[in-house]
C-alpha positions in Angstrom: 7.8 -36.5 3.1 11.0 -38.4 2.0 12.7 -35.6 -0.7 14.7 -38.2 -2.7 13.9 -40.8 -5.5 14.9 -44.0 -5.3 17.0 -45.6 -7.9 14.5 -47.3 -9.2 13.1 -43.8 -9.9 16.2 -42.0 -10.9 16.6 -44.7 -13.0 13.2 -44.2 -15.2 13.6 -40.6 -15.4 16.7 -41.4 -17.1 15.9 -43.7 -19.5 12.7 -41.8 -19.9 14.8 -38.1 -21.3 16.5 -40.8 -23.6 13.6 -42.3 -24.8 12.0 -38.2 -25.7 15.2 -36.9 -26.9 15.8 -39.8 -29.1 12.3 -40.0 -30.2 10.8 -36.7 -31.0 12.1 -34.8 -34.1 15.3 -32.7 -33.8 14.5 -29.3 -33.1 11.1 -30.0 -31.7 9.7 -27.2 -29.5 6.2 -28.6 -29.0 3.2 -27.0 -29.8 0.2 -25.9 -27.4 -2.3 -28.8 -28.3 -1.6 -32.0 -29.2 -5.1 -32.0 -31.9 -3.0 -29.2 -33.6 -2.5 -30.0 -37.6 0.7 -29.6 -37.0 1.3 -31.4 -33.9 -0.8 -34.4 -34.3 0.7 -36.7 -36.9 3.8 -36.0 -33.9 1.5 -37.2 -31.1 0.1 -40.3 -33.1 3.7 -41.5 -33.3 4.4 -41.0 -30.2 1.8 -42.8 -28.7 2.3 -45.9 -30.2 5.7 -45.7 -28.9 4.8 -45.2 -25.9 2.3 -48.1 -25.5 4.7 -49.9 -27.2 7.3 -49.2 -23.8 4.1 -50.0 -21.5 4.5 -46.3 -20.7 0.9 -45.3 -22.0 -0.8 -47.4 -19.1 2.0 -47.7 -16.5 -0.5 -46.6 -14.1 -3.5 -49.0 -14.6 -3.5 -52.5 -12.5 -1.4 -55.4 -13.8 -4.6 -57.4 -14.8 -5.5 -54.7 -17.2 -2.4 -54.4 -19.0 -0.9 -51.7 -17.3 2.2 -51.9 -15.4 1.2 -50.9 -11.9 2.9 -47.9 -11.2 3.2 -46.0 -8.4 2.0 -42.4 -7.9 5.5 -41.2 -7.7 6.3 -43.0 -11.3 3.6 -41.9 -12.7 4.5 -38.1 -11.3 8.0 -38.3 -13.2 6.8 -39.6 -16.1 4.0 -36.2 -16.4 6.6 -34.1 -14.9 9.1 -35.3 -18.4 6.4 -35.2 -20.8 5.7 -31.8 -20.3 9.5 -30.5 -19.5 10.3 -31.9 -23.0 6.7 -30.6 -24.2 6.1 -34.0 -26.0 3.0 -34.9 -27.2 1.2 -39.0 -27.3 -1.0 -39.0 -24.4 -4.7 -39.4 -24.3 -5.9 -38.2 -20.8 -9.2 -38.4 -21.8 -8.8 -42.6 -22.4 -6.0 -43.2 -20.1 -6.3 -40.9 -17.0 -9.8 -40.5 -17.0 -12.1 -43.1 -19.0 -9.8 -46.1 -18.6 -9.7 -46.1 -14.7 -13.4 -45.5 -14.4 -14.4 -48.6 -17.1 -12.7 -50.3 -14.4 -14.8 -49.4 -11.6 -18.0 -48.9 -13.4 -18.0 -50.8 -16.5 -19.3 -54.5 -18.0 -17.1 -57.1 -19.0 -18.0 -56.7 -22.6 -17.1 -52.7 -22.6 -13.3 -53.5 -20.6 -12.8 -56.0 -23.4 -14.1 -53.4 -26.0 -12.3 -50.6 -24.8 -9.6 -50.6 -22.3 -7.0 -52.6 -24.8 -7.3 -50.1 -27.2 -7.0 -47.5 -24.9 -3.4 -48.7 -24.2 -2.5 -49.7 -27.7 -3.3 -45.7 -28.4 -5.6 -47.2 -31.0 -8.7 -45.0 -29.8 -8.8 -41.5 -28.6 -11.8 -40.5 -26.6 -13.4 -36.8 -26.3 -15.2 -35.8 -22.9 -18.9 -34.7 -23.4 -19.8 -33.0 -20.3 -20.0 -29.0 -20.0 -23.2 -27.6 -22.7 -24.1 -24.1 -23.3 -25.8 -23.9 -20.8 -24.3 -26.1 -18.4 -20.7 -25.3 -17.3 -19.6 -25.1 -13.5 -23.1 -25.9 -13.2 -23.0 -29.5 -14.6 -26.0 -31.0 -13.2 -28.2 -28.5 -15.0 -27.4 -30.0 -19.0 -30.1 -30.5 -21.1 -28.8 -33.2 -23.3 -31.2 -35.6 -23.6 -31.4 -39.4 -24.1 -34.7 -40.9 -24.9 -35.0 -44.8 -24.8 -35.8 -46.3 -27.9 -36.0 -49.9 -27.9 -32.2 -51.6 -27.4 -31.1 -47.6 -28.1 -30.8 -44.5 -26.9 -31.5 -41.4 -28.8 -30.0 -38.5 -28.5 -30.4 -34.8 -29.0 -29.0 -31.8 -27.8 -25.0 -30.6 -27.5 -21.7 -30.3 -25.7 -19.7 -27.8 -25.6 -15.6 -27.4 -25.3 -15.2 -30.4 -26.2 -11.7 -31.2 -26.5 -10.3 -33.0 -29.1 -13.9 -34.1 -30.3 -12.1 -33.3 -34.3 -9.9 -35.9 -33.6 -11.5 -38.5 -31.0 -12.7 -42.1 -32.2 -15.2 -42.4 -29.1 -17.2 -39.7 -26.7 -17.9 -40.3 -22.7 -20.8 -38.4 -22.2 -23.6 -37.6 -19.8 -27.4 -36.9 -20.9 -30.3 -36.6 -19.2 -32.6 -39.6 -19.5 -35.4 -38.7 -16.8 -36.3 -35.0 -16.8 -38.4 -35.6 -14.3 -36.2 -36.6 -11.8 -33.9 -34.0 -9.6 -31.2 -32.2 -11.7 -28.5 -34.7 -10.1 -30.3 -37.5 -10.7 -32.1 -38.8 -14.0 -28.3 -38.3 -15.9 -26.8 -41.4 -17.7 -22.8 -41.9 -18.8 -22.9 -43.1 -22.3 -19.9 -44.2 -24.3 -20.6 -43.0 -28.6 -18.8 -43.6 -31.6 -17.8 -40.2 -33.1 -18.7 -41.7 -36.5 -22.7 -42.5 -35.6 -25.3 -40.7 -38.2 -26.5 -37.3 -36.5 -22.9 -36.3 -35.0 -21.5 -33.0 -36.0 -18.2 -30.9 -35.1 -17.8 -27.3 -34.8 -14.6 -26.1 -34.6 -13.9 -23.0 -31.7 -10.0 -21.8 -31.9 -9.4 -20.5 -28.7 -7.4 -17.0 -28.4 -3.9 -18.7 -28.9 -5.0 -19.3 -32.9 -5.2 -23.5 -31.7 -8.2 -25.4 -32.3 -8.6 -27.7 -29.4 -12.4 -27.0 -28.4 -15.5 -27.8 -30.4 -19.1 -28.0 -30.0 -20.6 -31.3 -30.8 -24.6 -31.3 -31.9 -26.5 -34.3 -31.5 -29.2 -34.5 -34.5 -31.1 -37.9 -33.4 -28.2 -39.9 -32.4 -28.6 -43.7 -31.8 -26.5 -45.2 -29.6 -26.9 -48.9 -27.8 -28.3 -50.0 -24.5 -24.9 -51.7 -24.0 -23.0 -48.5 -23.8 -24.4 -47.6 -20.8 -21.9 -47.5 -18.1 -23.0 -48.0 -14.3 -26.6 -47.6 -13.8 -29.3 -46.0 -15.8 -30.1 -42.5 -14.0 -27.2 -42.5 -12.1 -24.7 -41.5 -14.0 -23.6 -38.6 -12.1 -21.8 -41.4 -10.1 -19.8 -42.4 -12.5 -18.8 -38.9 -13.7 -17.9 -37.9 -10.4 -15.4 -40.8 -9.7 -14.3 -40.2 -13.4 -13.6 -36.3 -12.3 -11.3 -38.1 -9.7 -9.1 -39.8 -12.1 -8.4 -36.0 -13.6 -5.6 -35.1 -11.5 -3.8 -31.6 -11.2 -0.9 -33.7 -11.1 2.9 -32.4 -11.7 2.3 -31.7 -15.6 1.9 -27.6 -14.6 5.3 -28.0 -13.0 7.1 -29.7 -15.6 5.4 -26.9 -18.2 7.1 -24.7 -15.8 10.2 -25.3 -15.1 10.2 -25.7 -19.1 9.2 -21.8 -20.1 11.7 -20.9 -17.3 14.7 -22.4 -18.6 13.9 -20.9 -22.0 13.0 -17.2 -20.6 16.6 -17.5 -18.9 18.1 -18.8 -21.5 17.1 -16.0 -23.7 17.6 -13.9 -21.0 21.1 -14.9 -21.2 21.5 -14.9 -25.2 19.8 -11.3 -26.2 22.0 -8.0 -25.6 20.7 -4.9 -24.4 23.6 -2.3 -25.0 26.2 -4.4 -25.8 25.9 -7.0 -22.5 23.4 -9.9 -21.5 19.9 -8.7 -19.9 21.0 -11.0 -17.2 23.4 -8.5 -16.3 20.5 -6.5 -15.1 20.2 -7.1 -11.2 16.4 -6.8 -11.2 16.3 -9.4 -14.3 17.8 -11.4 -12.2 15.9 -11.1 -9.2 12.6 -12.0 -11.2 14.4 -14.7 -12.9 15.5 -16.4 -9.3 12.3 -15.7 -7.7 10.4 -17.5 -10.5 13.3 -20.0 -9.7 12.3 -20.5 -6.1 8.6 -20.6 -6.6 9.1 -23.7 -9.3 10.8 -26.0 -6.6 8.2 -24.8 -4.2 5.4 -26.3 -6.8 7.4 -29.1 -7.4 7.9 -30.1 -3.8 3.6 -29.7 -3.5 3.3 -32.0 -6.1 5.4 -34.4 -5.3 4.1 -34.3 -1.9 0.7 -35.0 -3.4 1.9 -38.2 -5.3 4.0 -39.7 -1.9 0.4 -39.3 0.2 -1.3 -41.3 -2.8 1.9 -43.8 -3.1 1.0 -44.3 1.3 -2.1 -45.1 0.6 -3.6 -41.5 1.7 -6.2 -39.5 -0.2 -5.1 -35.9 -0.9 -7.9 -33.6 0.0 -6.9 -29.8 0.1 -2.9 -31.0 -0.8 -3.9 -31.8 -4.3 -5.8 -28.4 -4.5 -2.8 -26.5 -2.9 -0.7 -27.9 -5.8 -2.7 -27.1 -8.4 -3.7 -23.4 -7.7 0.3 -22.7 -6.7 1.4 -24.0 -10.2 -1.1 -23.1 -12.4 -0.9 -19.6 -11.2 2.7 -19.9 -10.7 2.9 -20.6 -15.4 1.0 -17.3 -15.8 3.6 -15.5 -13.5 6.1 -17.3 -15.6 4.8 -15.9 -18.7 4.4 -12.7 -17.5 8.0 -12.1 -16.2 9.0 -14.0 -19.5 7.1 -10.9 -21.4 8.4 -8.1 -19.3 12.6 -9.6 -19.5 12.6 -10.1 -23.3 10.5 -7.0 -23.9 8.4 -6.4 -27.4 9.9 -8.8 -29.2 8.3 -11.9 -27.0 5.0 -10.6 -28.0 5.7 -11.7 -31.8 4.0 -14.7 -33.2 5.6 -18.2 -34.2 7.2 -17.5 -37.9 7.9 -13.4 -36.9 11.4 -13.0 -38.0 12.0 -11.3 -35.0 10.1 -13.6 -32.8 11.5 -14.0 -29.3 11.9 -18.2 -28.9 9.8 -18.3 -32.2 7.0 -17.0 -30.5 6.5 -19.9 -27.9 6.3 -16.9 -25.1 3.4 -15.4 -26.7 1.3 -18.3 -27.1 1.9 -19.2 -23.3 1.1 -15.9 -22.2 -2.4 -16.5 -23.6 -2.6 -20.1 -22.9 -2.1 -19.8 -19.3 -5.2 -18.4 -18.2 -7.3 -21.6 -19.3 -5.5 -24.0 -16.3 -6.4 -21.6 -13.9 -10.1 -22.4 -14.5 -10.6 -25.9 -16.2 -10.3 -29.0 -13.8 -11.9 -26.3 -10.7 -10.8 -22.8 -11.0 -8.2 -21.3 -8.6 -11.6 -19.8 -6.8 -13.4 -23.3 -6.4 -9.3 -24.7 -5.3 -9.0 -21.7 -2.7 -12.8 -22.9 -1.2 -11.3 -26.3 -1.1 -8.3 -25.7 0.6 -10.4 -23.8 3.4 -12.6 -25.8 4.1 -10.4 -29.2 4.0 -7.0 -28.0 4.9 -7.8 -25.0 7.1 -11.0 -26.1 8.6 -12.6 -22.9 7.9 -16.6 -22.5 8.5 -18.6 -22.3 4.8 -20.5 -19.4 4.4 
């Protein structure tokens, strides 16, 4: 693994930090979801500015308007966003939906979709997991039943991110119950606004309201918006799942609360002198230290394999179990340093970095389990990287 950037590199990163410390509002210090009421009308900016730079797509082939980015570039530009903790990016549309469109998808739905995808025009929602249907995906119940040039469909989705604020919904339903549970699925594309849709707001444990559940009273959609083939659209949400990458983002949220909890660290007394004057402060401070350039270097490495034409099998799992895992050790020692005082909310006179520590103390458990949990990550990284027999 070559452990330097090449100018070309150094360069973006640069003009990148410019770009987010000229762009975002002075003072900013993020927010935990970018569908927050207060974060959004920030994001929507942002994103236009963004497409505006090419930035939005940088990853997608030339011949669909992106600039053709390596893995490496792409890495930096996650790894910044989420340093800075700025908002503007649809992974939903560009990470996951965009890509697969590509593979999967007719000429009419690329020309439909994919430009106002990168002109952050339309924000897509992701209708997969249901009540009854979670790590268990194949078993939904969501059904689609063919009614001449439409589908009609009833049922629901659940954690649904973003589905308050999406245009569009990516979604599998069954469309032949009588077929195997991995078979007889179809990936739809529906318009949010379609007669029969309804949103129900679920604010996870942080106070944000990123999840939903979406019902389904009757819903018509076209024939047209099928993507790939009809009872085979488990496919086509597998290769989409593929475009979801761990990806440096948990490092750059990292190194981020880090630098605040030491800076804090630094800032707040504890009779009369620094808590950094503590020697065991300090030791959890510089082992925190150590472990965030070890996740940086496994996530990096994962983006040189993919930029040398290799596919990351266990190495991408490695990453993402280290750093997720690594944020809620973050938090913790972040809780533990500053003392009571972290565990106020934003607005708490008192509040320890107005109350950013105690909203990633909670937050932090949920990237340990979406995108594969650390337990389905550890399996994966025995079995691929350690060559381990499965039970």
């Amino acid at each position: 693994m070559e452990f330097s950037f090449t100018n070309e590199e150094q360069t973006f990163r640069k003009d990148l930090r410019a770009f987010l410390r000229n762009e975002l509002p002075r003072g900013w210090t993020g927010g935990m979801e970018d569908w927050d009421d207060d974060v959004f009308p920030v994001a929507q900016r942002m994103r236009k500015k963004l497409a505006a730079r090419g930035w939005l797509t940088m990853g997608w082939p030339r011949e669909h308007g992106g600039m053709g980015a390596g893995p490496v570039a792409q890495a930096i530009f996650g790894e910044e966003m989420l340093y800075h903790r700025a908002p503007g990016r649809d992974q939903f549309g560009l990470r996951m939906l965009g890509p697969t469109l590509m593979l999967f998808g007719t000429e009419e739905q690329k020309r439909e979709h994919l430009p106002r995808i990168a002109k952050g025009e339309r924000l897509w929602c992701q209708g997969y997991s249901e009540p009854g249907a979670g790590s268990d995906l194949a078993s939904l119940q969501t059904r689609a039943t063919r009614d001449g040039d439409d589908y009609v469909i009833s049922g629901s989705k659940m954690w649904t991110t973003g589905a308050h604020r999406a245009d569009w919904m990516f979604l599998l339903a069954r469309t032949d119950p009588s077929a195997p549970k991995h078979k007889g699925i179809t990936f739809l594309l529906m318009d949010m606004r379609s007669p029969g849709v309804s949103v129900q707001p679920l604010v996870n444990m942080v106070g944000a309201h990123a999840f939903n559940q979406v019902f389904f009273d009757d819903v018509r959609v076209p024939c047209t918006n099928v993507v790939g083939e009809t009872n085979r659209g488990w496919y086509v949400a597998m290769a989409l799942l593929s475009f979801e990458r761990s990806g440096v983002e948990h490092v750059g949220a990292a190194r981020r609360l880090l630098d605040d909890i030491t800076r804090a660290a630094r800032e707040l007394r504890r009779d009369g002198r620094p808590l950094t004057a503590d020697p065991i402060v300090r030791h959890k401070l510089a082992e925190r230290a150590v472990e965030t350039q070890v996740a940086r270097a496994l996530a990096y490495r994962v983006a040189w394999l993919q930029s040398k034409g290799q596919v990351p099998a266990y190495e991408s799992s490695a990453s993402k179990v280290f750093a997720t895992e690594l944020n809620q050790r973050i938090a913790n020692t972040g809780m533990q340093v500053l003392g009571l005082h972290a565990q106020l909310e934003k607005g708490s006179p008192r509040a320890v970095l107005d109350g950013i520590l105690r909203s990633y103390y909670l937050y932090t458990v949920a990237p340990t389990l979406y995108a594969g949990s650390s337990e389905v990550q550890r399996n994966i990284i025995a079995d691929k990287g350690l060559g381990l027999p499965r039970a």
